[in-house]
N, C-alpha and C positions, 0 to 999 in steps of 0.2 A: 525942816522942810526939804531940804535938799535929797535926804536919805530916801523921802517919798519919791522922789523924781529918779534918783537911782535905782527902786527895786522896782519901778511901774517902766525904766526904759526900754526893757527886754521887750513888753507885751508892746509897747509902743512900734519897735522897730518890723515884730514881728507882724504885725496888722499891716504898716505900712508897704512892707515886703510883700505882702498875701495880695496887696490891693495891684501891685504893680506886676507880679506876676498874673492876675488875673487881666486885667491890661492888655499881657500881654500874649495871654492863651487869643483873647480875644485877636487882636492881631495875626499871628498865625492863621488863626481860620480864615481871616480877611486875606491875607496875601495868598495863602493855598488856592482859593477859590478863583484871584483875579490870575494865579499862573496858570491853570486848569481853562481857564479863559482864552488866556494869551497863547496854548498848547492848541487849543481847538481852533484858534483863529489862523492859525501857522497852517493846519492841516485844511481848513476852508480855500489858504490863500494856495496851498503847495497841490490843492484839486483843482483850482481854476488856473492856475498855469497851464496844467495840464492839457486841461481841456482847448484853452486858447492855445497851448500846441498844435494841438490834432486838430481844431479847426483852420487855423494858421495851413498845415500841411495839405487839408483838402480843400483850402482856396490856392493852392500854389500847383497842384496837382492839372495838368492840363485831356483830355478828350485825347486818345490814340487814334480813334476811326470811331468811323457815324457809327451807329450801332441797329 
């Protein structure tokens, strides 16, 4: 019985290896997508700064003469 268990342990490991790599393609795609997220939210956040700059500046900006 044992000899069984020895020549079937290969396809054993190698199934289990296929399932964990698959796992972890899965994964990969999951973290790429949620930094691609995190990339865009950085650029959302680094435009609204921006913007609350230049608004910032033209509330601070005061009237030279009536016009």
């Amino acid at each position: 019985m044992k000899i069984f268990s020895y020549i079937f342990r290969p396809y054993f490991v190698i199934r289990e290896l296929q399932k964990e790599n698959n796992a972890l393609k899965i994964r990969v795609v999951e973290l790429t997508d949620e930094n691609q997220s995190l990339w865009d939210m950085l650029e959302e956040i680094k435009e609204a700064d921006r913007e609350a700059m230049e608004y910032s500046s033209l509330l601070s900006t005061s009237a030279i003469g009536e016009a």
